[in-house]
C-alpha positions in Angstrom: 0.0 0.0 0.0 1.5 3.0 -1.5 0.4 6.6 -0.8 3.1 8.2 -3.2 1.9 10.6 -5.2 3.0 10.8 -8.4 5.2 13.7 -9.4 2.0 15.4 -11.4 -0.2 14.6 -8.7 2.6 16.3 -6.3 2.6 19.4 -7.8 -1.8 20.0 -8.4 -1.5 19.5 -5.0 1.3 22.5 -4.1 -0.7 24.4 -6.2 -3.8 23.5 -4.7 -1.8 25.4 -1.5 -0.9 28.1 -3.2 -4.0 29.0 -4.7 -5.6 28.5 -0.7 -2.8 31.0 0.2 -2.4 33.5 -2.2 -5.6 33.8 -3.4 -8.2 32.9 -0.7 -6.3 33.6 3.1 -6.5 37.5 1.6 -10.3 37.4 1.3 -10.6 36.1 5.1 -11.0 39.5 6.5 -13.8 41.0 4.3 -15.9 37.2 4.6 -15.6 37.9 8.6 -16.5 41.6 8.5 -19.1 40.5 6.4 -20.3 38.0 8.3 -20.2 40.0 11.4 -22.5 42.6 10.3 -25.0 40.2 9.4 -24.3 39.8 5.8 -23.8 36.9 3.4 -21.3 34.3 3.9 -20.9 33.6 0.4 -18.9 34.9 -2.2 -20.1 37.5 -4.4 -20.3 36.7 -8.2 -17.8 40.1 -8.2 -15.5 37.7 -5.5 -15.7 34.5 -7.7 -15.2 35.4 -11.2 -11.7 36.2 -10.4 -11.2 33.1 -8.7 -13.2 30.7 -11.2 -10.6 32.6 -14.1 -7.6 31.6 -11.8 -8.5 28.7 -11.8 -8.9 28.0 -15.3 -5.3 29.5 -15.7 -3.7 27.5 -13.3 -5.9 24.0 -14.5 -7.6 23.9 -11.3 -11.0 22.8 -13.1 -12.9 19.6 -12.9 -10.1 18.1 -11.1 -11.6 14.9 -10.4 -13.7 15.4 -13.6 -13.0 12.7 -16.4 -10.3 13.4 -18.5 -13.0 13.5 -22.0 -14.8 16.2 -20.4 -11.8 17.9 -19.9 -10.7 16.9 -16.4 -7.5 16.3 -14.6 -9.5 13.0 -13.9 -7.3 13.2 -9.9 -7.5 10.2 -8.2 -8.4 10.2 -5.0 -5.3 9.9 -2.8 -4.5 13.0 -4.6 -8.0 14.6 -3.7 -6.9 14.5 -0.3 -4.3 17.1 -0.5 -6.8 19.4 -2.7 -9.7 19.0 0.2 -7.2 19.8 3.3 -6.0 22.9 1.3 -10.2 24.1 1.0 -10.5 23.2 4.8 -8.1 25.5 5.9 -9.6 28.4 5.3 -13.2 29.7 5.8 -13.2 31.2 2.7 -16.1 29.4 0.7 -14.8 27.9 -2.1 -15.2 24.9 -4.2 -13.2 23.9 -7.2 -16.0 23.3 -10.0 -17.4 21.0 -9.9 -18.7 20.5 -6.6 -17.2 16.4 -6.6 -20.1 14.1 -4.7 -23.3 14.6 -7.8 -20.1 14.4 -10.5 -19.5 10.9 -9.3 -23.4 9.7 -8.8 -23.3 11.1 -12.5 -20.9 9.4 -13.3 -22.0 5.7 -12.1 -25.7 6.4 -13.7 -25.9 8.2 -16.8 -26.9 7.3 -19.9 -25.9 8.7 -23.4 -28.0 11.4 -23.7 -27.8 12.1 -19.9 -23.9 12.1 -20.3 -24.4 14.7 -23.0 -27.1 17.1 -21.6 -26.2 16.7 -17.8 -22.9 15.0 -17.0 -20.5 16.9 -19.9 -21.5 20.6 -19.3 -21.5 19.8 -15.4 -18.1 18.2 -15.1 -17.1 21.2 -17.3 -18.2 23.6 -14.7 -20.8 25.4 -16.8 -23.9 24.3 -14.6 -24.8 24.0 -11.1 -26.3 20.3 -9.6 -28.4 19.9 -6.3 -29.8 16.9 -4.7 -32.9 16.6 -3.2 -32.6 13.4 -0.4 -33.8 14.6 2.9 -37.6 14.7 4.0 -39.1 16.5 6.9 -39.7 13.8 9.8 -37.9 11.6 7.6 -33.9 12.7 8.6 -31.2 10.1 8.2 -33.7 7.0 7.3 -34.0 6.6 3.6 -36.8 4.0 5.1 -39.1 7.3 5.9 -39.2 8.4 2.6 -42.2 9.3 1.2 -42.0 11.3 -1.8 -43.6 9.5 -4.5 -42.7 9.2 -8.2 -45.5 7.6 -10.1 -45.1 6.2 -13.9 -48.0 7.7 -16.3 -47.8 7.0 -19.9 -44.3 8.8 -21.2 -44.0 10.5 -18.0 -42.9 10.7 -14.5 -45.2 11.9 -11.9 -43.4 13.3 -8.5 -44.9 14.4 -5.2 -44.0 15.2 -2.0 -41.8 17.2 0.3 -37.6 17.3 0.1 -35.5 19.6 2.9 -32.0 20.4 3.8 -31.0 20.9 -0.1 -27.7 23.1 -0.8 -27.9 25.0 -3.9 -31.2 24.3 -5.3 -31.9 28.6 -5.5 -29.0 28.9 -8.4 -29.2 24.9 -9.9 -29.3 24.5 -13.0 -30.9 20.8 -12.4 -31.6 18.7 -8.7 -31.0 14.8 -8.6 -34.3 14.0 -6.8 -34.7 10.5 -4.6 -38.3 9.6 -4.8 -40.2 6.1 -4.0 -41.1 4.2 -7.1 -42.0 0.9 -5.0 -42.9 1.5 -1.7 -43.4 -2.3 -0.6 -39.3 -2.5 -1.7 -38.3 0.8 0.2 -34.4 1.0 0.4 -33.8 -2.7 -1.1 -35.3 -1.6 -4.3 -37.8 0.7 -4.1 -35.7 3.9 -4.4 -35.1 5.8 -7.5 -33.4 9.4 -9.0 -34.9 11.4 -11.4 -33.1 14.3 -13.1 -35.5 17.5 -12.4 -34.5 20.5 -14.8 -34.6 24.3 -12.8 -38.0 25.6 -14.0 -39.9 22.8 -14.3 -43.5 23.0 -13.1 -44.9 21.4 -10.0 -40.8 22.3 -8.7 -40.9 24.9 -6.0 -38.5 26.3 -3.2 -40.9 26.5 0.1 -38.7 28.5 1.9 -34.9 29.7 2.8 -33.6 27.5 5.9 -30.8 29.7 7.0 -28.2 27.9 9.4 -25.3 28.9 11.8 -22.2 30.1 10.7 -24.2 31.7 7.3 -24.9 28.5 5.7 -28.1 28.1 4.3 -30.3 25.0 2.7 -33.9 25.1 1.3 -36.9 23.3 1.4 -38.7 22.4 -1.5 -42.1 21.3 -2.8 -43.0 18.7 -5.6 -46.5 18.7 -6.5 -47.4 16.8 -9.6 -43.7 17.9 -10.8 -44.2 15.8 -14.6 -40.9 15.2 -16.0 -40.3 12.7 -18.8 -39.4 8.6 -18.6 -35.9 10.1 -19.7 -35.0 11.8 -16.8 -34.8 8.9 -14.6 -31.2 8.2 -13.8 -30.0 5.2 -13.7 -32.2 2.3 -13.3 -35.9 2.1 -11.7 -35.1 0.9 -7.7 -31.6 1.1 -8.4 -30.8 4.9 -7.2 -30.0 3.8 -3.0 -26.2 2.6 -4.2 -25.4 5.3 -6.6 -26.4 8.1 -3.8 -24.3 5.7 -1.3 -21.6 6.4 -3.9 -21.9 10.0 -3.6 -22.5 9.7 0.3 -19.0 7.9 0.3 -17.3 10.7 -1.4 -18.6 13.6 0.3 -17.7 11.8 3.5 -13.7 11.4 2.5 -14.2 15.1 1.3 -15.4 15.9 5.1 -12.4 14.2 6.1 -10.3 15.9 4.6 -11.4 19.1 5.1 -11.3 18.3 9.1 -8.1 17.5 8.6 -7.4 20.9 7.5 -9.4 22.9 9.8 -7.5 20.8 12.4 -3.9 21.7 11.8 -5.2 25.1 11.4 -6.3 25.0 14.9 -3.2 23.0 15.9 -1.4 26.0 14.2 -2.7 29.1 15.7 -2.4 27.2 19.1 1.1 26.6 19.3 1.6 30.4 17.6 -0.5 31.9 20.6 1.2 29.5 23.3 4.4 30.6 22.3 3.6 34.3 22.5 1.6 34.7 25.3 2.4 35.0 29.1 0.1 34.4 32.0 1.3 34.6 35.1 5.1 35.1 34.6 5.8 31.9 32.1 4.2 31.4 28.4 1.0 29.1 27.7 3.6 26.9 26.1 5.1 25.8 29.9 1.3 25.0 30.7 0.7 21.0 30.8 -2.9 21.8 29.5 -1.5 23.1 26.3 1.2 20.7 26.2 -1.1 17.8 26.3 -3.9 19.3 24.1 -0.6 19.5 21.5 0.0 16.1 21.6 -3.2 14.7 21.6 -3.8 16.5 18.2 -0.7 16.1 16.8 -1.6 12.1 16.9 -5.1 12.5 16.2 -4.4 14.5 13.2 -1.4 11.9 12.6 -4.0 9.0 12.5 -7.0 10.8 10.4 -4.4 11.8 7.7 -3.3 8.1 7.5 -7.0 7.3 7.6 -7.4 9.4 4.9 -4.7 8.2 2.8 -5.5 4.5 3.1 -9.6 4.8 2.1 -8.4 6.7 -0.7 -6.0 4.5 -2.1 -8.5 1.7 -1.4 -11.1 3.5 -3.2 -8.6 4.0 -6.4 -8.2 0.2 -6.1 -11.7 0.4 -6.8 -13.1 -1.1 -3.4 -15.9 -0.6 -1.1 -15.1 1.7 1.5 -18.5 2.4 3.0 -16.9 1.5 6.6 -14.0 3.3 6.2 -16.1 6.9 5.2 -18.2 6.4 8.2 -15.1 6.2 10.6 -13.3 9.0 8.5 -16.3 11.3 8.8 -17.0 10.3 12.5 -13.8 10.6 13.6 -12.7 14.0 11.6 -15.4 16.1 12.6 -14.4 15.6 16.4 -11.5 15.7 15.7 -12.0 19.1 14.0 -14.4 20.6 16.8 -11.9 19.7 19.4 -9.1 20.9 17.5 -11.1 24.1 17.2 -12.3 24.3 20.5 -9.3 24.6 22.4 -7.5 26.8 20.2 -10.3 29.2 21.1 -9.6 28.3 24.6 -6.1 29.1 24.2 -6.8 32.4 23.0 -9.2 33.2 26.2 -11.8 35.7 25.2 -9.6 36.8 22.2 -10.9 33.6 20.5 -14.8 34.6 20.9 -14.5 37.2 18.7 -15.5 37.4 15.3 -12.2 38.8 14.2 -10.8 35.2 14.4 -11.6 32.6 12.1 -12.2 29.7 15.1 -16.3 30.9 15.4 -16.9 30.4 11.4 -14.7 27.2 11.8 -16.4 26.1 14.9 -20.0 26.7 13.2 -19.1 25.0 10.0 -17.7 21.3 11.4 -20.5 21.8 14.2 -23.2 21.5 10.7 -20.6 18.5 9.6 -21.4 16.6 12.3 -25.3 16.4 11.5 -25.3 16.5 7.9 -24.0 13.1 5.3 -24.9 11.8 8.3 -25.1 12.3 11.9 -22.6 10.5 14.5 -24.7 8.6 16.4 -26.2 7.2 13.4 -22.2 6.5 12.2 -21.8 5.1 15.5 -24.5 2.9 15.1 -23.8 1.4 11.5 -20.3 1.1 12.4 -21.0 -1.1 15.8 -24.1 -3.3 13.6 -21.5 -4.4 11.4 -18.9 -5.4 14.1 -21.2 -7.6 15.6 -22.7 -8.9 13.1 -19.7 -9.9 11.3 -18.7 -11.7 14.9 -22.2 -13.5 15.6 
């Protein structure tokens, strides 16, 4: 088992960096004064069209996309590196496209899906939401109930779908909708391809969330779309959106991982410089041991990282391993984050630091792609029942 990158691979990723530090850490202090005065978190069109045009310069586009749409086609032990760069700053920014509908995409398509969905997205020129969640229904795809109903040449949807990034600029929503309800998750479960527009398709309302996050709710009500727009196979869509589960969750990960040395970073900067009481923070055994006890955590998550990755490039199943990954990094991550704002005293409640916008953002990781208890509780099921 070989986590080497390759010399190509290497140097996307030191560019990756760069691009976080030269081009992102600058924009830090306007997203906090920003978000401080009650304004958006999110980067203005003004803010990202310079960005989006760095990007192309420097090939930072589609970099997990395939290499016919254009692509650098990354694996994903090199994805790693490109996710801890994003998670180290609280910046909002994603390399187009965002990865986890690309690969669902990518595992479902057919032809003329490829050409009129897949292509133009994994070329950056459209925006993709997905529509899973359901009010009451949370983490159990068991409680879904919205209802996709074949008549004649058409699909007929209803029902209610919540917690959905990006559906207000989407160009098109993957929506997971029962098609058998006597199969449920074994085989009931399908995804439609719903174009922005299309009637019976309407945002409820604007679900605004800590840290300046936001997700809408949406309403299907007789939404008629045609036989074509189902993707994939009918009952088959509960694996692909797995798929897509699994890569958002190594994308988590990684980002955690980031976030955490951050933490680890400004820590050790502020122990060092601070006194209290005639000595520095750095003589203190709280400090010392909080340093140690992330240096190996963060030591163990980036070799966790690194091995579901290069499993996953061997093209295995690493459902388990995503769970632990995503489990593990986010506490990892809040802890991390938690007592660098304890080493910076009331300093670190302030929104002039990035720890509150930090803190807020892997406090939402740890509910959504699944919360920890129900990670917890997959992860033990397995265990034991792989030892009855």
């Amino acid at each position: 088992m070989d986590f080497t990158l390759d010399e190509e691979y290497r140097l996307v990723n030191e560019t990756v960096a760069r691009f976080v530090d030269n081009e992102l850490m600058p924009l830090e202090a306007q997203v906090l004064a920003r978000e401080a005065d009650g304004g958006p978190h999110e980067l203005s069109e003004n803010e990202l069209a310079p960005l989006h045009e760095k990007c192309r310069q420097l090939g930072l586009w589609g970099l997990d996309s395939p290499a016919e749409t254009g692509g650098a086609d990354l694996p994903a032990l090199a994805l790693v590196g490109v996710n801890e760069a994003l998670g180290r700053t609280i910046v909002p920014f994603t390399f187009p496209p965002d990865s986890p509908n690309l690969h669902m995409l990518l595992a479902t398509v057919n032809d003329q899906q490829r050409e009129k969905y897949l292509e133009p997205y994994a070329r950056g020129e459209t925006v993709s939401a997905i529509a899973i969640s359901e009010p009451g229904a949370g983490a159990d795809p068991a409680g879904m109930i919205t209802r996709a109903v074949r008549d004649g040449d058409d699909w007929v949807i209803n029902g209610r779908k919540i917690w959905i990034s990006r559906i207000d600029k989407a160009d098109f929503a993957i929506v997971m909708a029962v098609t058998d309800p006597e199969k449920g998750s074994r085989g009931g479960i399908s995804a439609f391809l719903v174009d922005r527009g299309t009637p019976g398709l309407e945002v409820a309302r604007k679900i605004r969330l800590i840290g300046g996050h936001y997700n809408f709710e949406v309403v299907l009500d007789n939404c008629r779309i045609p036989a074509g727009q189902l993707l994939g196979k009918e009952g088959q869509g509960f694996a692909p959106m797995q798929l897509r589960l699994v890569v958002r969750r190594l994308q988590m990960g990684a980002w955690c991982l980031g976030m955490a040395r951050r933490a680890l970073g400004m820590i050790c900067e502020q122990a060092n410089q601070r006194v209290t009481f005639g000595a520095p923070l750095a003589d203190r055994q709280s400090i010392q041991w909080w340093v140690a006890d992330l240096e190996t955590r963060i030591h163990c998550l980036q070799l966790m990282l690194w091995q579901a990755a290069w499993k996953q490039d061997q093209g295995q199943d690493v459902r388990t391993e995503a769970s632990m990954i995503k489990l593990y990094g986010t506490e990892l991550a809040s802890d991390a984050i938690d007592w660098a704002m304890q080493t910076f005293g009331a300093m670190g409640m302030t929104k002039d630091l990035p720890l509150q916008l930090m803190a807020q953002r892997v406090r939402l990781m740890r509910i959504y792609e699944g919360p920890s208890e129900i990670h917890r509780w997959v992860l033990a099921r397995r265990r034991l029942k792989s030892s009855a």
